[in-house]
C-alpha positions in Angstrom: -95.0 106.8 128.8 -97.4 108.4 131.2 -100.9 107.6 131.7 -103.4 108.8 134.8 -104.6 106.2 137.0 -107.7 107.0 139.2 -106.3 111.2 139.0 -102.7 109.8 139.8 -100.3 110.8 136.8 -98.3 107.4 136.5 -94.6 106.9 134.5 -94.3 103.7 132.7 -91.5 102.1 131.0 -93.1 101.8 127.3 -91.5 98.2 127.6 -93.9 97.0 130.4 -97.1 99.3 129.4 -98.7 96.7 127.2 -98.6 94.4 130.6 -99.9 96.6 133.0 -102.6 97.7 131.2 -104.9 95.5 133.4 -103.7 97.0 136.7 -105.7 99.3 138.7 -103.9 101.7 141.2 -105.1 101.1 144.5 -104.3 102.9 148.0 -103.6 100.5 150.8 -103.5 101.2 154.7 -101.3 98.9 156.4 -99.6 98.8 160.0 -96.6 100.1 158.7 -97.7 103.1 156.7 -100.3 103.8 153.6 -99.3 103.7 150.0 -100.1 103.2 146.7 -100.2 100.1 145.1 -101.0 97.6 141.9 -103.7 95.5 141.8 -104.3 93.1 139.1 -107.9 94.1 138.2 -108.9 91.5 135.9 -108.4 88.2 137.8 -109.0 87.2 141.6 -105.2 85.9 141.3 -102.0 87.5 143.1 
């Protein structure tokens, strides 16, 4: 299954979609590098 995220075409395995429908793709700058990355959007947890 593939959805877009914020203009970023994103695969899913239709086995997981129904629990990552509350995710929001994210870019993150760390020390190490930058890179996308799952956030859960709906809670303040994790």
């Amino acid at each position: 299954m593939i959805e877009e995220v914020n203009g970023v075409k994103v695969a899913f395995d239709k086995h997981v979609h129904e629990h990552t429908k509350e995710l929001e793709l994210a870019f993150q700058q760390t020390d190490d590098g930058g890179g996308l990355v799952m956030n859960n959007g709906a809670s303040d947890c994790c």
